[in-house]
Every structure is written in structure tokens, then in C-alpha cells.
mmCIF file of the C-alpha atoms, coordinates in Angstrom:
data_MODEL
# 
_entry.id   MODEL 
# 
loop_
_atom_site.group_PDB 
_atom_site.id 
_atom_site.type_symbol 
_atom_site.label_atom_id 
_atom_site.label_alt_id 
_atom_site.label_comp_id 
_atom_site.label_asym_id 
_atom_site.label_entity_id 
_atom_site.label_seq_id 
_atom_site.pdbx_PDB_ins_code 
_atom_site.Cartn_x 
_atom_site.Cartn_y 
_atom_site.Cartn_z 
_atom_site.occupancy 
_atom_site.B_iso_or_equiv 
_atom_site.pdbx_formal_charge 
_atom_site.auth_seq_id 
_atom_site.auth_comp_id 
_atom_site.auth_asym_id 
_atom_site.auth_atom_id 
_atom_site.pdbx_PDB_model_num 
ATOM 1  C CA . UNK A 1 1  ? 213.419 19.114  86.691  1.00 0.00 ? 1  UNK A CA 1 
ATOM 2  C CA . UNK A 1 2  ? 211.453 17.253  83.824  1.00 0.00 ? 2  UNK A CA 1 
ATOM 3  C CA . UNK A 1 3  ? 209.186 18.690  81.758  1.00 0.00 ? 3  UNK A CA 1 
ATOM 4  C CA . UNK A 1 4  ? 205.781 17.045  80.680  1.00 0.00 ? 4  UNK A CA 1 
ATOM 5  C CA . UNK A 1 5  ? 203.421 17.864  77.800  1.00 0.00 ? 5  UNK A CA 1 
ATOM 6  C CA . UNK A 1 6  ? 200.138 16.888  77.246  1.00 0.00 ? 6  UNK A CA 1 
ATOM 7  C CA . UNK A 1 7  ? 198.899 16.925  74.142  1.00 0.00 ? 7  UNK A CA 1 
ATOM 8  C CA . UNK A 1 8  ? 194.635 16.627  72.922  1.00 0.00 ? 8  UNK A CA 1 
ATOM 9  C CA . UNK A 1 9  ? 193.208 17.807  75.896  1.00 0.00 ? 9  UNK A CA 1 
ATOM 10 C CA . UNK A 1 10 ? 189.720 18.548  75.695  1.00 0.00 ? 10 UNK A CA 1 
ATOM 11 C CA . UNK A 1 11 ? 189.155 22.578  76.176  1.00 0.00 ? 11 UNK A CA 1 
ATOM 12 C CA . UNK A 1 12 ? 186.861 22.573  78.795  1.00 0.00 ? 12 UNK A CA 1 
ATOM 13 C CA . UNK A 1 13 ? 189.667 20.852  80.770  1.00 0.00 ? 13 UNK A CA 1 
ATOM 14 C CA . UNK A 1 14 ? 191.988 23.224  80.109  1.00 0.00 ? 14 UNK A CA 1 
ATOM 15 C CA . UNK A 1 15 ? 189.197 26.520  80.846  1.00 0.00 ? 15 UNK A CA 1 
ATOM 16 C CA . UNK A 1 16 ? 188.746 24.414  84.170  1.00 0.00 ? 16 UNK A CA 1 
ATOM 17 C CA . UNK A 1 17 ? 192.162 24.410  85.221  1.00 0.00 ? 17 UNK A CA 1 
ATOM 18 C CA . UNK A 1 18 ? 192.515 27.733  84.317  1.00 0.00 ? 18 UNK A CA 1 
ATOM 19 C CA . UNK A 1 19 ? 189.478 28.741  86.483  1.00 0.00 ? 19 UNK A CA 1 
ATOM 20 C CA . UNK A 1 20 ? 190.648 26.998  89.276  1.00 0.00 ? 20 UNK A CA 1 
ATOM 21 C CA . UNK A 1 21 ? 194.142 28.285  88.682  1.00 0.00 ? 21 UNK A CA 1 
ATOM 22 C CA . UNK A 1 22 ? 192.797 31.449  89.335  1.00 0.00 ? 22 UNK A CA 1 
ATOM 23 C CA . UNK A 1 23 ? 190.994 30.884  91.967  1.00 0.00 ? 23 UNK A CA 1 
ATOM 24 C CA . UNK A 1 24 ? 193.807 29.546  94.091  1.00 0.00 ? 24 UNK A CA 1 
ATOM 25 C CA . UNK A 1 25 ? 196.016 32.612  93.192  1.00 0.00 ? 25 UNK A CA 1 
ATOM 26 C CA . UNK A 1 26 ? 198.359 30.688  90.769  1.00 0.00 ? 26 UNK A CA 1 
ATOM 27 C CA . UNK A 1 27 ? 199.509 30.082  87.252  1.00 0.00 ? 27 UNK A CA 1 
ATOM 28 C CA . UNK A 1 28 ? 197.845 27.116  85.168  1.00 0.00 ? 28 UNK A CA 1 
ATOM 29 C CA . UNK A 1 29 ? 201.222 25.717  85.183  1.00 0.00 ? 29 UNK A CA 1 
ATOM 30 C CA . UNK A 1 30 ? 201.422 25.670  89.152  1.00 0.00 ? 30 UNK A CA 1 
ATOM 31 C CA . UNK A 1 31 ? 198.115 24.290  89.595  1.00 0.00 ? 31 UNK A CA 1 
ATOM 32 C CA . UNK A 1 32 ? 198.442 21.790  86.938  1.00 0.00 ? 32 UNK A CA 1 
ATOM 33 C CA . UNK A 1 33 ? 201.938 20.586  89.050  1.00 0.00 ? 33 UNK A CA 1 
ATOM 34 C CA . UNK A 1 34 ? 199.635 21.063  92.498  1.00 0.00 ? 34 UNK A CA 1 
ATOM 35 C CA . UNK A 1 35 ? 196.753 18.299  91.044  1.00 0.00 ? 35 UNK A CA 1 
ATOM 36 C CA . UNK A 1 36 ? 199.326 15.782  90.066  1.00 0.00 ? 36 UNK A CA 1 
ATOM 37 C CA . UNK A 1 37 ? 201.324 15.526  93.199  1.00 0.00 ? 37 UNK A CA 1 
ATOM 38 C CA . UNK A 1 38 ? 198.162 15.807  95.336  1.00 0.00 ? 38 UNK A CA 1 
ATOM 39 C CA . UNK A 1 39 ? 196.988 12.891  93.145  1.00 0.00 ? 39 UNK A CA 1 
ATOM 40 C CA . UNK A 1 40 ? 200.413 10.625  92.817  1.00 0.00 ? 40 UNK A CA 1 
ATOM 41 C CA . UNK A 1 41 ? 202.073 11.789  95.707  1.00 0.00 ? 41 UNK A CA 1 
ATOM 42 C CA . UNK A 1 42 ? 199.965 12.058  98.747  1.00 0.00 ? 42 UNK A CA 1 
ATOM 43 C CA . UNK A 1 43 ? 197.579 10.089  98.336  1.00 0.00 ? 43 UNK A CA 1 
ATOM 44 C CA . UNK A 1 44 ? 199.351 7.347   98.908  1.00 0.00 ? 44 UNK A CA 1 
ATOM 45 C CA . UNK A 1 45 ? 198.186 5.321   101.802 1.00 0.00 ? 45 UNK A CA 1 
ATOM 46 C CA . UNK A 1 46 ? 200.621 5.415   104.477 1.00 0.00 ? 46 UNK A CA 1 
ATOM 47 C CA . UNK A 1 47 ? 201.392 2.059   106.216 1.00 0.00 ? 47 UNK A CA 1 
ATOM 48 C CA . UNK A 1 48 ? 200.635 1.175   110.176 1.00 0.00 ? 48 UNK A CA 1 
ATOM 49 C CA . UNK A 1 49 ? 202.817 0.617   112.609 1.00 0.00 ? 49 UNK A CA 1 
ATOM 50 C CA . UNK A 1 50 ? 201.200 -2.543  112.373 1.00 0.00 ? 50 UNK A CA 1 
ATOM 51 C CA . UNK A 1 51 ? 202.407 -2.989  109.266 1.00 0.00 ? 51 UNK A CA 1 
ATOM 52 C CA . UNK A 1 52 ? 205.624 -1.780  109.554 1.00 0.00 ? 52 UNK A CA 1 
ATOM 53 C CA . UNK A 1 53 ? 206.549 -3.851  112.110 1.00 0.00 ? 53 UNK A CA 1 
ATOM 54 C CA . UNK A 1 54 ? 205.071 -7.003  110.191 1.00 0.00 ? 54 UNK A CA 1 
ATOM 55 C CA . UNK A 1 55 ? 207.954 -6.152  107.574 1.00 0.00 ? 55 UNK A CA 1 
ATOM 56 C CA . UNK A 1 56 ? 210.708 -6.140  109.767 1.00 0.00 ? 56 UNK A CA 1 
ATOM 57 C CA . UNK A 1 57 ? 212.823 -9.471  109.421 1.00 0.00 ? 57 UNK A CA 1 
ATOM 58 C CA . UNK A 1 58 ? 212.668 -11.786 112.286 1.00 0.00 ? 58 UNK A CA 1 
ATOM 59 C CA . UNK A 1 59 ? 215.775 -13.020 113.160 1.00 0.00 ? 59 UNK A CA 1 
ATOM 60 C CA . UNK A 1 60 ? 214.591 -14.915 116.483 1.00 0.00 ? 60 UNK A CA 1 
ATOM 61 C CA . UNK A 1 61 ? 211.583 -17.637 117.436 1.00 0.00 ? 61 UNK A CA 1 
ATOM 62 C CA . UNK A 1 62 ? 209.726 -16.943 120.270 1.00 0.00 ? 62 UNK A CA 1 
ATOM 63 C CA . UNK A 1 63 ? 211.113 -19.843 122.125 1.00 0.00 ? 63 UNK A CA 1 
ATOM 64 C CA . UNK A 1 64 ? 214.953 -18.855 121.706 1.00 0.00 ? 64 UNK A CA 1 
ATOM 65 C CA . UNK A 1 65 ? 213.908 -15.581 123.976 1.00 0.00 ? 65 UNK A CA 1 
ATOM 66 C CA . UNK A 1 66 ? 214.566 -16.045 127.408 1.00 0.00 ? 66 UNK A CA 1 
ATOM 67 C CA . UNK A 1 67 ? 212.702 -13.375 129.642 1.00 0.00 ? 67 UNK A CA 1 
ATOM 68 C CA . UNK A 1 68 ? 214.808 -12.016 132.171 1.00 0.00 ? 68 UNK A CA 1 
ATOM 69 C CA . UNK A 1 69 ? 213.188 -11.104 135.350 1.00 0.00 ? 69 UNK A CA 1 
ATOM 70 C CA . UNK A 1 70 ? 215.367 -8.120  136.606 1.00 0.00 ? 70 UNK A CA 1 
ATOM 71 C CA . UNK A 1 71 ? 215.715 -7.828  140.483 1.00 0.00 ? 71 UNK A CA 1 
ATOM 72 C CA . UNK A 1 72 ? 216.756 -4.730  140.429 1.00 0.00 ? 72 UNK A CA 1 
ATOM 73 C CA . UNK A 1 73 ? 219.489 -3.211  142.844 1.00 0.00 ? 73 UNK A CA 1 
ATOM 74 C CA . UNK A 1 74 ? 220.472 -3.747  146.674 1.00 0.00 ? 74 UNK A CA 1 
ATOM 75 C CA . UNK A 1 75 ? 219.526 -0.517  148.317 1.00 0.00 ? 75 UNK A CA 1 
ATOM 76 C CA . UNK A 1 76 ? 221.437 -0.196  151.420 1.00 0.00 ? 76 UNK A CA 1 
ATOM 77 C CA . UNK A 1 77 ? 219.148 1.363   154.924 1.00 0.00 ? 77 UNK A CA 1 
# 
């Protein structure tokens, strides 16, 4: 895993994240790793389906689709 240091933080930053450290139950290290994935990793917008499907290649036209209308089977009485 990386490591990352921050340097010239101001100290009431570094009381806050202690409080709130503490009030969660963990270290100021874990909380410090909790804020930045909350903040970089899921808050990430996630996309529609919508969307999704807007970014999958189309490899037909409309018009080279024929429909199909199924009959279905021959039931024997």
C-alpha cells in the first residue's frame, strides 16, 4: 500500500480529526484514510442505465433489423 504525508496542516485540522477520530472509535490514521475514500471514492456519481446503454457501440441501424413475428408452435388437440 502507499503511504501519503501531508505536511503544514493547520492544527485545528489536525485536533478535528483527532476529535472525530475518537468519536468514531478509530485511530487518526483510520479516519484520515475513511474521509479520503468517502471523498474520492464514493462519491463518484454512478452512471444510468440510460447512460450505460448510450455507450454501448452500435453495430446495427434501425432499418437493417427485421422484426420477426414468432407464431409460436402447432399444439396438437
Amino acid at each position: 500500500m502507499a503511504q501519503l504525508i501531508v505536511r503544514e496542516l493547520d492544527e485545528e485540522v489536525v485536533r478535528q480529526l483527532k476529535i472525530r477520530a475518537a468519536r468514531n472509535g478509530r485511530s487518526a490514521e483510520a479516519e484520515h484514510r475513511e474521509i479520503l475514500y468517502e471523498a474520492l471514492m464514493r462519491s463518484q456519481p454512478k452512471k444510468s442505465l440510460k447512460a450505460l446503454l448510450r455507450e454501448m457501440p452500435s453495430e446495427f441501424d434501425d432499418v437493417t433489423l427485421e422484426r420477426v413475428q414468432d407464431q409460436g408452435r402447432e399444439v396438437p388437440f
